[in-house]
N, C-alpha and C positions, 0 to 999 in steps of 0.2 A: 504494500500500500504506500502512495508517493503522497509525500505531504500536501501537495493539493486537493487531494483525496479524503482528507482527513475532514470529520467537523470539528467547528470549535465551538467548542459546551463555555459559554461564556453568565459563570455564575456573579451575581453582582453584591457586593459587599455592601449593609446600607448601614449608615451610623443613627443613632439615638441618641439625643441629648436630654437629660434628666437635672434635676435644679432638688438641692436640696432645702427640706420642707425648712428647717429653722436657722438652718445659715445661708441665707439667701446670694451668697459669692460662691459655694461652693456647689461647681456642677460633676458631671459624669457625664463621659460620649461611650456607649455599647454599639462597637462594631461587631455585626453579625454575618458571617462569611455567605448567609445561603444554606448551612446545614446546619449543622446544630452547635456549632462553634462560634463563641461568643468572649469579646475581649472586651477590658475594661481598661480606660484611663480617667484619671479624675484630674481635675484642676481647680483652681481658685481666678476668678475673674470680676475685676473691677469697673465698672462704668463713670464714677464720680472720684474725684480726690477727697482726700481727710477733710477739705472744707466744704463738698458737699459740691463744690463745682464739676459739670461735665466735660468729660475729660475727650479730646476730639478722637482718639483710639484706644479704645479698652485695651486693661492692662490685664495679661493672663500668665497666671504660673502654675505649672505643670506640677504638681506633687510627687513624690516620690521617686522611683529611678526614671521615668518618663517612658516607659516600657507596655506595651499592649501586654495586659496577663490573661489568659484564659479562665474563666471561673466557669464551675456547673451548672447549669439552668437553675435547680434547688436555692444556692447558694447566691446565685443574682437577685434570685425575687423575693429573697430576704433581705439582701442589701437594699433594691428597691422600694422594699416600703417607706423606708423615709424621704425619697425623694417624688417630686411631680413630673412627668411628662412636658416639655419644654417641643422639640419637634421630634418628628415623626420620618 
């Protein structure tokens, strides 16, 4: 079979953004590969500076090693309770 020949099974990665319920700077993006493989990164993002004025590009910091980890489905929708649905 010559690689022309071949299809391409083109599975689409779709990310999720999630805002947590009581710290309103810290969010979560859940990248979902298409199967059942689900990564997580969290960060902290700013829209206003310490005097309340808006800031013309938000300021975001990555938490931890800045690394996509895989979590288990069980283990996400426990994490996700504390946070809201932000987009889709």
């Amino acid at each position: 079979m010559e690689k022309s020949d071949r299809k391409k099974v083109g599975i689409m990665t779709t990310i999720t953004i999630y805002r947590n319920k009581r710290n309103k700077n810290k969010y979560i993006e859940v990248h979902n590969d298409g199967y059942y493989h689900n990564s997580v990164k969290q960060y902290m993002q700013w829209k206003k500076d310490h005097n309340g004025n808006q800031l013309a590009k938000p300021i975001r910091n990555e938490t931890g090693d800045r690394v996509l980890h895989r979590w288990k489905k069980a283990n996400l929708m426990e994490l996700l309770e504390d946070y809201e649905l932000i987009t889709a």
